[in-house]
BAPAKE-665301 format. One record per residue (C-alpha): residue in three letters; residue number from 1; x, y, z. Coordinates in Angstrom, 3 decimals. Example, Ala and Ser with C-alpha at 12.3 -4.5 7.8 and 13.67 -1.06 7.14 Angstrom:
<r zaza="ALA" torke="1" c1="12.300" c2="-4.500" c3="7.800"/>
<r zaza="SER" torke="2" c1="13.670" c2="-1.060" c3="7.140"/>
This chain:
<r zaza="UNK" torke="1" c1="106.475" c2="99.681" c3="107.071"/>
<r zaza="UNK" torke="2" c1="105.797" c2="99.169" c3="103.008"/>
<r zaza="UNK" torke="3" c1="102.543" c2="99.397" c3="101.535"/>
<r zaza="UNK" torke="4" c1="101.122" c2="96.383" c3="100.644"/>
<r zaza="UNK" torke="5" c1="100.478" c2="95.810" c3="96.938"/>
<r zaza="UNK" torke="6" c1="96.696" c2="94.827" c3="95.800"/>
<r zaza="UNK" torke="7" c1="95.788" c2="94.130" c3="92.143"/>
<r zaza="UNK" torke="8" c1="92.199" c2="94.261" c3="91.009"/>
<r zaza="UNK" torke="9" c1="91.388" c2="92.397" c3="88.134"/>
<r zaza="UNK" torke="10" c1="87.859" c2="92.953" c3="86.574"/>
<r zaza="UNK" torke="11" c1="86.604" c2="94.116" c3="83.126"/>
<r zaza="UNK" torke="12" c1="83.921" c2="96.015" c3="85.329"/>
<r zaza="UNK" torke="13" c1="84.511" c2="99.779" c3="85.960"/>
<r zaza="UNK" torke="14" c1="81.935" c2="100.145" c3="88.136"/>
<r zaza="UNK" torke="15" c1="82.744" c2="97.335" c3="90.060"/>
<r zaza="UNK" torke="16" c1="86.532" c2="98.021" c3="90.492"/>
<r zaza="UNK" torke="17" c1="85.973" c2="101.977" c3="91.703"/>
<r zaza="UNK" torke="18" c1="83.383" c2="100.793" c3="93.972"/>
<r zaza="UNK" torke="19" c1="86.387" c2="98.596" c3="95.333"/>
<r zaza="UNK" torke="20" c1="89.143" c2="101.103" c3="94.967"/>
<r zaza="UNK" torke="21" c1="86.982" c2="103.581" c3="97.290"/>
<r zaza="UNK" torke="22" c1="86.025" c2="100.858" c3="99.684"/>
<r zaza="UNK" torke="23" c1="89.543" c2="99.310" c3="100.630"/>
<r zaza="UNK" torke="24" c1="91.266" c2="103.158" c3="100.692"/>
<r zaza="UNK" torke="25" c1="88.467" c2="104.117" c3="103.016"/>
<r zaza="UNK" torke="26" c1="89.109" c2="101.416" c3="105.483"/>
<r zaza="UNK" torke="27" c1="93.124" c2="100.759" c3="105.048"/>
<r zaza="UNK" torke="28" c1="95.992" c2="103.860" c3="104.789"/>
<r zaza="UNK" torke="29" c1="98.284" c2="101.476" c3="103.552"/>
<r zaza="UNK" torke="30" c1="97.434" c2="100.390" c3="99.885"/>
<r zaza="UNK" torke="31" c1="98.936" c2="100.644" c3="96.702"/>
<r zaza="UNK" torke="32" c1="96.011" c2="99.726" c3="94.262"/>
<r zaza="UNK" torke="33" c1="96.449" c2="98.717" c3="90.645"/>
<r zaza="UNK" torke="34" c1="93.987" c2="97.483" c3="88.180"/>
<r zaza="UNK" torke="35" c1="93.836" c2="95.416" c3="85.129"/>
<r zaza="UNK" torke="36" c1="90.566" c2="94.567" c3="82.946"/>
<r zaza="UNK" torke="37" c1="92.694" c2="92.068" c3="80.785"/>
<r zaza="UNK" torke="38" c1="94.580" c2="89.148" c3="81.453"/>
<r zaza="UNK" torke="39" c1="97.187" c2="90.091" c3="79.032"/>
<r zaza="UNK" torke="40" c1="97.365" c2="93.175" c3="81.125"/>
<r zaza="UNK" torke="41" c1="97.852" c2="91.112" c3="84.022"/>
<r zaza="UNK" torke="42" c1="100.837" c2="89.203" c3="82.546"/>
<r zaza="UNK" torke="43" c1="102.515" c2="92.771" c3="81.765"/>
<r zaza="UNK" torke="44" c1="101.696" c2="94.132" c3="84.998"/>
<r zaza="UNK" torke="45" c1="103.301" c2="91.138" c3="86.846"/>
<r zaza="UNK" torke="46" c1="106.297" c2="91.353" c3="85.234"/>
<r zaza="UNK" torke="47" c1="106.880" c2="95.000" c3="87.345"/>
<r zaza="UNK" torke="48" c1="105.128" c2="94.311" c3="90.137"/>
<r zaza="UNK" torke="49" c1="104.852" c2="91.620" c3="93.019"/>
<r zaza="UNK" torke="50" c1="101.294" c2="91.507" c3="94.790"/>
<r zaza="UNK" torke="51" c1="100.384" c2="91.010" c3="98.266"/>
<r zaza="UNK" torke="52" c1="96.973" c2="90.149" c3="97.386"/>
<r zaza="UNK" torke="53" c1="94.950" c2="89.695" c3="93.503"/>
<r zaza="UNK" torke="54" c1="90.894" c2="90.621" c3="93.571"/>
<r zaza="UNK" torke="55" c1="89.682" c2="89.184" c3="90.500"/>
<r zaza="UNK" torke="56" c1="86.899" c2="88.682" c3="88.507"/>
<r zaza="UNK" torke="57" c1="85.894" c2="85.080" c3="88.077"/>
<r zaza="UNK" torke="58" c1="85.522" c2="85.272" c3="84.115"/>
<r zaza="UNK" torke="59" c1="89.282" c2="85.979" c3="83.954"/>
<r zaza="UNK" torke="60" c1="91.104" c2="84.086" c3="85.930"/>
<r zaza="UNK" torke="61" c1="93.073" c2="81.293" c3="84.027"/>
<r zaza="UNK" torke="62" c1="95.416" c2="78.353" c3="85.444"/>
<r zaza="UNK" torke="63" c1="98.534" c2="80.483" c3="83.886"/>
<r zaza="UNK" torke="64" c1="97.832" c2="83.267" c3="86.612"/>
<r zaza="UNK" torke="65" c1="97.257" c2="81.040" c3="89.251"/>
<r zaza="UNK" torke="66" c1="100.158" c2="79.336" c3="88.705"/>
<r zaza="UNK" torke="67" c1="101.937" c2="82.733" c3="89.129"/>
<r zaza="UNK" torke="68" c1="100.050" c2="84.166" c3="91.664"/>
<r zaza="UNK" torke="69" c1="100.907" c2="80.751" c3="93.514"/>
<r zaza="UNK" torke="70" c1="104.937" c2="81.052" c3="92.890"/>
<r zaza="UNK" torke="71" c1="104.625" c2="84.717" c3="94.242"/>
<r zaza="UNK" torke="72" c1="103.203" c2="84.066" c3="97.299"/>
<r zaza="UNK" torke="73" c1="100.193" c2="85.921" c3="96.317"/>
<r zaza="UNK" torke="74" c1="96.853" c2="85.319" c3="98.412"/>
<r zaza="UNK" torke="75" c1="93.525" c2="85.582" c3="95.634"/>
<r zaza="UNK" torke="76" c1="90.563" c2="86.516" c3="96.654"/>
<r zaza="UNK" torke="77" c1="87.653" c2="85.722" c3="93.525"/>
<r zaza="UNK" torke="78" c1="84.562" c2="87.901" c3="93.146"/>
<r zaza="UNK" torke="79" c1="81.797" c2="85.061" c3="91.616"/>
<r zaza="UNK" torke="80" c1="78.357" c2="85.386" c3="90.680"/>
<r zaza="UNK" torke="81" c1="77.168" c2="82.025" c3="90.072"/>
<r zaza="UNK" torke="82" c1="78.199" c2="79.081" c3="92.967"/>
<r zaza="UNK" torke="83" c1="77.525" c2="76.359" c3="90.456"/>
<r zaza="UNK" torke="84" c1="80.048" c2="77.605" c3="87.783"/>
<r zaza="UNK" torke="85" c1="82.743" c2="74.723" c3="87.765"/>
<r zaza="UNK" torke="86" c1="85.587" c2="76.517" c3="87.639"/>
<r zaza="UNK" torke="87" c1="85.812" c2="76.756" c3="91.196"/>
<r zaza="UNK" torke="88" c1="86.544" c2="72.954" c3="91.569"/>
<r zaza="UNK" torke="89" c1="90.081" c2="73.668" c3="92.375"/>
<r zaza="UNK" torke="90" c1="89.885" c2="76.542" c3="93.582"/>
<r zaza="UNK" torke="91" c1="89.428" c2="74.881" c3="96.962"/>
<r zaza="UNK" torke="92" c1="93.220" c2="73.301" c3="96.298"/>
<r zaza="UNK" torke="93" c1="94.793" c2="76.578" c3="96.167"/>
<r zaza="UNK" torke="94" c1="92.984" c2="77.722" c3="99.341"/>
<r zaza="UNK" torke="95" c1="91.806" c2="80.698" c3="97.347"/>
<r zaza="UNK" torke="96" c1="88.890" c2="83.141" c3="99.029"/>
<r zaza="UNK" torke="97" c1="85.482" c2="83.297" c3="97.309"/>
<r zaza="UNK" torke="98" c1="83.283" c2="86.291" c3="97.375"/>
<r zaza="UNK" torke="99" c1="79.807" c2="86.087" c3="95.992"/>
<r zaza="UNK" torke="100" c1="78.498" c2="89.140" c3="94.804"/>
<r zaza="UNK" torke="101" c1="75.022" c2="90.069" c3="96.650"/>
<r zaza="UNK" torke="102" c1="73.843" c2="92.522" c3="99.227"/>
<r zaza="UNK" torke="103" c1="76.192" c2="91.499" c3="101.877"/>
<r zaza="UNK" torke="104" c1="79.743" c2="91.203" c3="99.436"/>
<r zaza="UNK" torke="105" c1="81.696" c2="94.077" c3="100.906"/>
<r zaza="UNK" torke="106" c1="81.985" c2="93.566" c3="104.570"/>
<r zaza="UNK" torke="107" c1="83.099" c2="89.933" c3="103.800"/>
<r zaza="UNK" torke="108" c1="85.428" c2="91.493" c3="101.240"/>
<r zaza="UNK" torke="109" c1="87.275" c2="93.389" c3="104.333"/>
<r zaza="UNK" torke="110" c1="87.127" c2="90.463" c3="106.518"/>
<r zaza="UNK" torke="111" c1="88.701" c2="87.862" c3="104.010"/>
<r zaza="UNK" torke="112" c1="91.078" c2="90.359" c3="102.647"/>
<r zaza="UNK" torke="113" c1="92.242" c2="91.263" c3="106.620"/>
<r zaza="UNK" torke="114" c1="92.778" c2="87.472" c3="106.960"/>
<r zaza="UNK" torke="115" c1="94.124" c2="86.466" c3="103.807"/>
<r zaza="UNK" torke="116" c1="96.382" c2="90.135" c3="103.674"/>
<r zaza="UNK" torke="117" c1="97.393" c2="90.288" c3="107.604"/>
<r zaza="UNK" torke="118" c1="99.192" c2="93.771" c3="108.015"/>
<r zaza="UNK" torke="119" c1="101.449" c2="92.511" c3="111.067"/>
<r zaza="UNK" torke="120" c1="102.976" c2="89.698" c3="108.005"/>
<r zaza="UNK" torke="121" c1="103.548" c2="92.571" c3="105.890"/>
<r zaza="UNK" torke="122" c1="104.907" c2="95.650" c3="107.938"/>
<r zaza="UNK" torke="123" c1="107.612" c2="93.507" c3="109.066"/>
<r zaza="UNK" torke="124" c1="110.587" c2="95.639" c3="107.469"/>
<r zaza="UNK" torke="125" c1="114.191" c2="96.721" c3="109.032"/>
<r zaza="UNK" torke="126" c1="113.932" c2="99.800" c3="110.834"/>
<r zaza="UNK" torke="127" c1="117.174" c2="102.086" c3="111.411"/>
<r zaza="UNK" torke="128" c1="118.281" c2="104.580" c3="113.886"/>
<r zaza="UNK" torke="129" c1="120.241" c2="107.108" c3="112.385"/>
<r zaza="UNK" torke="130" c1="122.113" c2="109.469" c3="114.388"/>
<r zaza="UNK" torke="131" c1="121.946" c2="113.483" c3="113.428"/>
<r zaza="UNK" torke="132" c1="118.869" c2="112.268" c3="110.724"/>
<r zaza="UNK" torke="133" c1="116.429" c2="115.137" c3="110.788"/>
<r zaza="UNK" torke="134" c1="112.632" c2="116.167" c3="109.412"/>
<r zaza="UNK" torke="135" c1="111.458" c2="119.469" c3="108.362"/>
<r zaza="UNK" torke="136" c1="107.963" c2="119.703" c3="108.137"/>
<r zaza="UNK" torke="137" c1="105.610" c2="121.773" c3="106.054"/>
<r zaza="UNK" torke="138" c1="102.281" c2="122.177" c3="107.717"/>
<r zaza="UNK" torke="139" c1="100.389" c2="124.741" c3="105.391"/>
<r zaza="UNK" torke="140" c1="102.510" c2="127.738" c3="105.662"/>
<r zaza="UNK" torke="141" c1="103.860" c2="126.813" c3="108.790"/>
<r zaza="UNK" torke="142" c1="107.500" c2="124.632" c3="109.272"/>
<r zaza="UNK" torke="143" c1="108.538" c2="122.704" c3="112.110"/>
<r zaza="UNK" torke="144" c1="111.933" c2="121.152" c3="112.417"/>
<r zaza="UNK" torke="145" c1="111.848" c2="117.196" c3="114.434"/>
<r zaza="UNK" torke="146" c1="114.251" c2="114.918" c3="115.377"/>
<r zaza="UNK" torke="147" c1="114.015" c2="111.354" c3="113.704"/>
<r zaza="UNK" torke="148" c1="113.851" c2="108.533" c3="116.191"/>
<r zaza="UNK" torke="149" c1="113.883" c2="105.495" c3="113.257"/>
<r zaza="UNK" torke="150" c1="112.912" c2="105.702" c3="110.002"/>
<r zaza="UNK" torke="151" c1="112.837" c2="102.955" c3="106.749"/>
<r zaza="UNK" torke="152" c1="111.433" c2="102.215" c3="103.223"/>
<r zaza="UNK" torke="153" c1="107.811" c2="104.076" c3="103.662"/>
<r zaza="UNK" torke="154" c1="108.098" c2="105.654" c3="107.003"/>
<r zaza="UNK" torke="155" c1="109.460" c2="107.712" c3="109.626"/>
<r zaza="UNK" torke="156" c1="109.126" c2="108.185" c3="113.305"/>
<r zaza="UNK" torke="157" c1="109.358" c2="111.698" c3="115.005"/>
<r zaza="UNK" torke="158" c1="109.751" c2="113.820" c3="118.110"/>
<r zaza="UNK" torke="159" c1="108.984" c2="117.284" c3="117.946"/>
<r zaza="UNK" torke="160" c1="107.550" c2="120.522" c3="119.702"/>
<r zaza="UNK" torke="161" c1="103.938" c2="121.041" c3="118.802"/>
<r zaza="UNK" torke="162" c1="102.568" c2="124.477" c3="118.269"/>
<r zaza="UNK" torke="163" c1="98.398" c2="125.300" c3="117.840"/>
<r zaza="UNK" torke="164" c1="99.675" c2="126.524" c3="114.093"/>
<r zaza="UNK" torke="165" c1="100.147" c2="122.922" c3="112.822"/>
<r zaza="UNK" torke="166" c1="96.647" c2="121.674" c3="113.925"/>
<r zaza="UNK" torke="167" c1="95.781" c2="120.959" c3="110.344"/>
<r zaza="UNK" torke="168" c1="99.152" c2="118.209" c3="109.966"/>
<r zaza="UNK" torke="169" c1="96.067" c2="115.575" c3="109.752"/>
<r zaza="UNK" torke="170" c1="95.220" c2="116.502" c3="107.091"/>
<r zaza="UNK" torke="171" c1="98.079" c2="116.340" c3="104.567"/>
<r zaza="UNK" torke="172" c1="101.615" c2="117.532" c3="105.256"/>
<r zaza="UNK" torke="173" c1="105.422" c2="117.689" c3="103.736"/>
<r zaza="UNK" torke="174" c1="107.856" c2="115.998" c3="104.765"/>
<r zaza="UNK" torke="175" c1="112.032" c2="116.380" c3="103.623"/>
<r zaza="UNK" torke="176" c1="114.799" c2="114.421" c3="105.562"/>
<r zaza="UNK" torke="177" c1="117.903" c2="115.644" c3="106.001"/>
<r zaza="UNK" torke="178" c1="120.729" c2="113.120" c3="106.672"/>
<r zaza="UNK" torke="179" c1="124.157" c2="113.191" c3="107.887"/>
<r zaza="UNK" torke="180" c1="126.503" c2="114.570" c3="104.921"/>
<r zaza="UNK" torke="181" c1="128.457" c2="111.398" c3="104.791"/>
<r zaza="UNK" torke="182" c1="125.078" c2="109.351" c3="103.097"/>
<r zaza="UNK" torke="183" c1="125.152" c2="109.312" c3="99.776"/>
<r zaza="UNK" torke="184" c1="121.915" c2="111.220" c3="99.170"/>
<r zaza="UNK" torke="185" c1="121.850" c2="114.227" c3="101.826"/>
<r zaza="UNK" torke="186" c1="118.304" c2="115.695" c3="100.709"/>
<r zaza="UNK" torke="187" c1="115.735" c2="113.483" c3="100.631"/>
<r zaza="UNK" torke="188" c1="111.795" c2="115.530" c3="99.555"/>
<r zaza="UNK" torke="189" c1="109.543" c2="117.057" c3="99.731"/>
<r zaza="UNK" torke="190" c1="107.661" c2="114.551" c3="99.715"/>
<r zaza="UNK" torke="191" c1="103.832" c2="113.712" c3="100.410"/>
<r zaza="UNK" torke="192" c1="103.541" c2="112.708" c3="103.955"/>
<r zaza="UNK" torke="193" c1="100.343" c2="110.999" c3="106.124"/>
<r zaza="UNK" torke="194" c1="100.168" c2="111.122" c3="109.717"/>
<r zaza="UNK" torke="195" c1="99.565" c2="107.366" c3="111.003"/>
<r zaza="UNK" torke="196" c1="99.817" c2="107.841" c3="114.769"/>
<r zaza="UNK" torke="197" c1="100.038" c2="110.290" c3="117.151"/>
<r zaza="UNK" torke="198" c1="101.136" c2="110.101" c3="120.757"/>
<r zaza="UNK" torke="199" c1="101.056" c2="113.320" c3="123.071"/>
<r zaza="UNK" torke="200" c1="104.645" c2="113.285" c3="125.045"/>
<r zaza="UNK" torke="201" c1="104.198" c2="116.516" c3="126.994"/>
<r zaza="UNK" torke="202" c1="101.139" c2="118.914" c3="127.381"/>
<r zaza="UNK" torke="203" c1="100.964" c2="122.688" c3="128.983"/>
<r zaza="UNK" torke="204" c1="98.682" c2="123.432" c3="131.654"/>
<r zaza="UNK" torke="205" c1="96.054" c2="124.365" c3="129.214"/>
<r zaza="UNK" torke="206" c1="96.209" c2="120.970" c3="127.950"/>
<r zaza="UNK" torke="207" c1="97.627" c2="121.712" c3="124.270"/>
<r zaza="UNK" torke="208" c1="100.213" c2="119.272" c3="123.307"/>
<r zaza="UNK" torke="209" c1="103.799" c2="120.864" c3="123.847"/>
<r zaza="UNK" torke="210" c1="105.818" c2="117.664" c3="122.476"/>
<r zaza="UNK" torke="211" c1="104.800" c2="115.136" c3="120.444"/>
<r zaza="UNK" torke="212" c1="105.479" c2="111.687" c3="118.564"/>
<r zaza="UNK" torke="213" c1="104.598" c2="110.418" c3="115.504"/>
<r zaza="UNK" torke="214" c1="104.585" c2="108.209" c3="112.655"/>
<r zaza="UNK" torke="215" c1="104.638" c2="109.737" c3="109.130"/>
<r zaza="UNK" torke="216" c1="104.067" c2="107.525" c3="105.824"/>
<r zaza="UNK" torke="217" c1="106.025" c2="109.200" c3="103.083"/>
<r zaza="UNK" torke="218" c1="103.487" c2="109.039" c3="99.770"/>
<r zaza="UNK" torke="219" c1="103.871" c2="109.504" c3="96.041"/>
<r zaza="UNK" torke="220" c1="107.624" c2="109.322" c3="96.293"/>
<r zaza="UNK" torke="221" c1="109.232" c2="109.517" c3="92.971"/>
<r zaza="UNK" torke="222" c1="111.132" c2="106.436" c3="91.440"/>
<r zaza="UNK" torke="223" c1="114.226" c2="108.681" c3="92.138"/>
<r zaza="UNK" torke="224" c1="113.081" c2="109.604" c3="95.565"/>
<r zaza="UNK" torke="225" c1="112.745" c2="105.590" c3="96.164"/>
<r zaza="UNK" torke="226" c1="116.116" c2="104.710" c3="94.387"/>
<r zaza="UNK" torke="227" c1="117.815" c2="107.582" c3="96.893"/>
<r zaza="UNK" torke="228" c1="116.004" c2="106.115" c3="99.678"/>
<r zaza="UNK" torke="229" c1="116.854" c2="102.833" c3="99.488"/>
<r zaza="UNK" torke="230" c1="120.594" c2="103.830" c3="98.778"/>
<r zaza="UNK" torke="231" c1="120.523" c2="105.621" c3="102.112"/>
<r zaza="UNK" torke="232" c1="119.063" c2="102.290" c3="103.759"/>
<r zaza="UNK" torke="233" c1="121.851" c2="100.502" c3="102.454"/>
<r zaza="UNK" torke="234" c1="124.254" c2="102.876" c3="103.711"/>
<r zaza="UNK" torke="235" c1="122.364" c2="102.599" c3="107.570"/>
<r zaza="UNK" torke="236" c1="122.554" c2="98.720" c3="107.122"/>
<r zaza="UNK" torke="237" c1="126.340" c2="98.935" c3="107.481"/>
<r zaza="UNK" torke="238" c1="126.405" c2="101.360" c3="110.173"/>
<r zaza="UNK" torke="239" c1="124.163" c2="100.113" c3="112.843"/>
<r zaza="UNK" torke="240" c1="122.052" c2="97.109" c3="113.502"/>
<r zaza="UNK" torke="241" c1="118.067" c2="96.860" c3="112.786"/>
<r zaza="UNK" torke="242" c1="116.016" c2="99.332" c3="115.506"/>
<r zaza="UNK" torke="243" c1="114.648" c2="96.477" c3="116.956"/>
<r zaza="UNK" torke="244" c1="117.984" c2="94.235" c3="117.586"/>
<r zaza="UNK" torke="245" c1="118.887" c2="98.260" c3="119.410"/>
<r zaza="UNK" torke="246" c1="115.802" c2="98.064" c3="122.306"/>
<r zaza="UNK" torke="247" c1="113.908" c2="96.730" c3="124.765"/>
<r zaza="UNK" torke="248" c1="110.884" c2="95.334" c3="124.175"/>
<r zaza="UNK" torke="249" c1="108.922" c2="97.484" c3="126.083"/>
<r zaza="UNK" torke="250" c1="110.712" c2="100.482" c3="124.113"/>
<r zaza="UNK" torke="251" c1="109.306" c2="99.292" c3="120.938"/>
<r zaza="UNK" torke="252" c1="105.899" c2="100.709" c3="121.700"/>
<r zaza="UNK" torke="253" c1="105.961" c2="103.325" c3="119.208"/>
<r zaza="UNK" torke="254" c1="108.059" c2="102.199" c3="116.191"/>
<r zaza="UNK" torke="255" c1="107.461" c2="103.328" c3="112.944"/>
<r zaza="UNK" torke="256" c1="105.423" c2="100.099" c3="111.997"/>
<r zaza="UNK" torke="257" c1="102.068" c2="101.879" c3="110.590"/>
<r zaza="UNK" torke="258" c1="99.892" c2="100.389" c3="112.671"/>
């Protein structure tokens, strides 16, 4: 799974936090950034690639739609005013429109699930690597788990619950060990977020005794990335994608995020 990559382009603080808090409430899977300049834009765009551009009518220009076009990236415009004739072509580029009264934000999710799909976007090469490991860090408590696939944002896990890591939902840390061969052993801590749980084995009291689940790794250093992606490589050559490896039945619980 990768995050998917949402820029938010409007000179109107109020208007972008009010969008930042609605889109992280609903989706785990965002990495927001936000411009109140088209020149900022411009520099922005030449570091990043976006999934999906929320901007403000009064500064879009045919230079960024041009780029947003060659990038693949869907635009979703926040208007005030349906008779403003800028949006004459807008209907060319298939572009979403939003205008901004009482019922804005629930058609905000709607067009952005549609124009931002997260099926089209978590579509990323999973690997199984044999002997790759997770230790956990669960308040003061560690648990040691046995990595079933893992790639670019996330990992999937297998490991023994205990009642002292009840609080994993709500934050935990996360360090992968690989084999020594790989040419970064040591991968963490870093920030991880529980995406999906699925209860294996329970006792007779009904606590979970084994467990599986999918673990987002956040805030990972540029390093931690570069490291990461090194390792990737390194699985690339040594085994085929985790899907080419199963059934499709077995792919029930891949690391996809979902």
């Amino acid at each position: 799974m990768r995050q998917r990559t949402v820029l938010i382009l409007s000179s109107q603080r109020v208007l972008v936090d009010l969008i930042v808090r609605q889109l992280g409430g609903e989706f785990d899977d965002l990495k927001i950034l936000c411009s109140s300049s088209v020149s900022h834009t411009l520099h922005l765009l030449e570091k990043h690639s976006f999934d999906i551009a929320i901007c403000c009518n009064r500064l879009i220009s045919q230079r960024l739609f041009h780029i947003f076009n060659k990038e693949d990236t869907a635009i979703i415009v926040l208007k005030r005013n349906r008779f403003e004739a800028i949006y004459a072509p807008l209907r060319e580029h298939n572009v979403g429109q939003i205008y901004l009264n009482e019922s804005w934000s629930h058609r905000l999710f709607t067009l952005f699930r549609s124009r931002c799909n997260p099926k089209l976007f978590r579509q990323e090469a999973r690997f199984h690597i044999p002997s790759l490991t997770a230790e956990l860090a669960v308040a003061h408590f560690r648990a040691k788990a046995e990595v079933l696939n893992v790639n670019s944002h996330a990992f999937l896990i297998d490991f023994d619950y205990r009642p002292e890591y009840a609080g994993l939902l709500n934050g935990l840390s996360a360090t992968l060990n690989f084999p020594v061969h790989y040419p970064h052993k040591t991968l963490g801590p870093v920030e991880g977020a529980v995406l999906r749980i699925h209860i294996l084995e329970t006792c007779k009291n009904g606590i979970p005794r084994r467990i599986r689940m999918v673990v987002l790794m956040r805030q990972m250093t540029d390093e931690q990335q570069k490291h990461l992606h090194s390792n990737l490589d390194q699985a690339a050559r040594e085994t085929a994608n985790y899907e080419e490896q199963v059934e499709p039945d077995d792919q029930v619980y891949i690391a996809s995020g979902e």
